[in-house]
Structures are given as C-alpha cells and as structure tokens.
N, C-alpha and C positions, 0 to 999 in steps of 0.2 A: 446434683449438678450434671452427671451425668446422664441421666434421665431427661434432661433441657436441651442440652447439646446438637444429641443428631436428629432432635425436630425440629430446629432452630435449622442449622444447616441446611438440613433438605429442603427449606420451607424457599430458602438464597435461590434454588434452584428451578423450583416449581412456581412463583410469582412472575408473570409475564412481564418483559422490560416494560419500560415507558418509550424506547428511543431506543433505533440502531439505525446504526451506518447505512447508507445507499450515495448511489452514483446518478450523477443528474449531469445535464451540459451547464460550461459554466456560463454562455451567453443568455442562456434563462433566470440564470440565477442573478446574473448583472443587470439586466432587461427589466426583472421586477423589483431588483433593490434601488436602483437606480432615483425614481423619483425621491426616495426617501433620504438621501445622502447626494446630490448630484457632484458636489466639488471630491467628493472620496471615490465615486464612480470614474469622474473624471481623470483623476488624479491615476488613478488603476489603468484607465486603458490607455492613458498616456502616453507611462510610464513602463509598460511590463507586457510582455508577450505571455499569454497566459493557455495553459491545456487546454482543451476542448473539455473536459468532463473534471470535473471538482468531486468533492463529498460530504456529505451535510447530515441532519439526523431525519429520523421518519418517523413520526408518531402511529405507533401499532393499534392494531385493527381491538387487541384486547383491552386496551386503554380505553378508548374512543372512537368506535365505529362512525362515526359522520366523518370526523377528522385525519382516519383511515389512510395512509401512505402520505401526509401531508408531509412535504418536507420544508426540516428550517436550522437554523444555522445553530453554531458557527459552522462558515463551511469554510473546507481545505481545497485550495486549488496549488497544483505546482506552477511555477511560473522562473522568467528569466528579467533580468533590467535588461530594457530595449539598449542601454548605453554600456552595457558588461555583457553581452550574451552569454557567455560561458558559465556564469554565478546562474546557479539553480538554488531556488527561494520554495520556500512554503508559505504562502501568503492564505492565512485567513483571516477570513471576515466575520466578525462580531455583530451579532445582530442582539436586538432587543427584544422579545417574547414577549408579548400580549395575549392574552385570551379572552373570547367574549362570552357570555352566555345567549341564549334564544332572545334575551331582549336587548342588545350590544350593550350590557352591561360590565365593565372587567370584572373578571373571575381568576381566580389564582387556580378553582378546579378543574384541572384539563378536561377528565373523564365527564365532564356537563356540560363541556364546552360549548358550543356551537361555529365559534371561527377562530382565528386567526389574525393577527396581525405583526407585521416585523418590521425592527427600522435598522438599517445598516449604521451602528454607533463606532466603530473603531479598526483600523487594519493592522495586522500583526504579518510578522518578516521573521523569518528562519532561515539559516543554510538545511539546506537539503540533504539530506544519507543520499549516498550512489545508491 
C-alpha cells in the first residue's frame, strides 16, 4: 500500500489541469452569451451594475491545443442591484458546455475537440466577502 501511495500522489501533481481561472471583460462575455439567453441578459444589465472584468475557466494548451486559452464559464462577476447600491453580490453565470468534433459532431472528448459551444442556462446571486 505504501509502495501506491506517493506515485499516486505525485502523479495529482504532474497531470496538466483541464481548466484554470482567468480574467476576461465582463461586456465580452455578456456580448457573446447574449443571443443565447436574451431575457437573462436582459434581466442582468437591467438590473445590476456589474465590474468591468469577471472570471471564468480556460481550456489549457496541454488539453487541447486548437482550443488553447478558450474561455468559458461559469463565470464570476462582482456586481451591485442598481436599486440597493451598497449590496455587493457575486453573480455567476451558468453556462452549458458543448463540444464538437472536426465534423460538428457532440463529443463529450475535449482533448479531440474541435469547438465550442455555450448557452447561458441560469444566474446565481451571493453576498459578497469585503
């Protein structure tokens, strides 16, 4: 058992993510989810004064090099209700993952992917840590 252990462990370390955090604007990210959800888009910019810069995940270059710095959700932006300014919220956005392969067929395998697709499905609401 011990002999399993700390190559199992190390192995936690040495496997490239799938996905890590980056910083995008959050009018790009509203801009392209937009057609997919327009009354939840709507409803956001409404509704809520939102940061300029959000955060979302990035498909890494050891995953899927075509796919390389693709960013896609859910993404975290901070935000205020236009009608409580003072209430600081964490509003993220729930998106739906698709992947296609070379012939847009759905693929559940990232790493063969060829695209991308996302639908903005749900808004989530947090108080905010100072």
């Amino acid at each position: 058992m011990r002999t399993f252990c700390f190559p199992a462990i190390a192995m936690l370390f040495l496997v490239p993510s799938l996905l890590a955090d980056g910083t995008l604007a959050t009018s790009d990210i509203v801009q392209t989810l937009e057609p997919t959800n327009p009354p939840l888009v709507k409803a956001l910019r409404s509704e809520f004064d939102l940061d300029k810069d959000a955060v979302g995940s990035v498909i890494g270059r050891a995953v899927n090099p075509q796919l390389a710095g693709t960013r896609i959700g859910p993404y975290t932006i901070r935000g205020r209700l236009k009608s409580q300014p003072g209430l600081e919220l964490l509003i993220t956005l729930k998106t739906e993952i698709i992947f296609f392969d070379r012939h847009h067929r759905k693929t559940k395998k990232v790493a063969s992917s060829d695209s991308v697709q996302e639908t903005l499905v749900s808004i989530e609401f947090e108080a905010a840590k100072p």
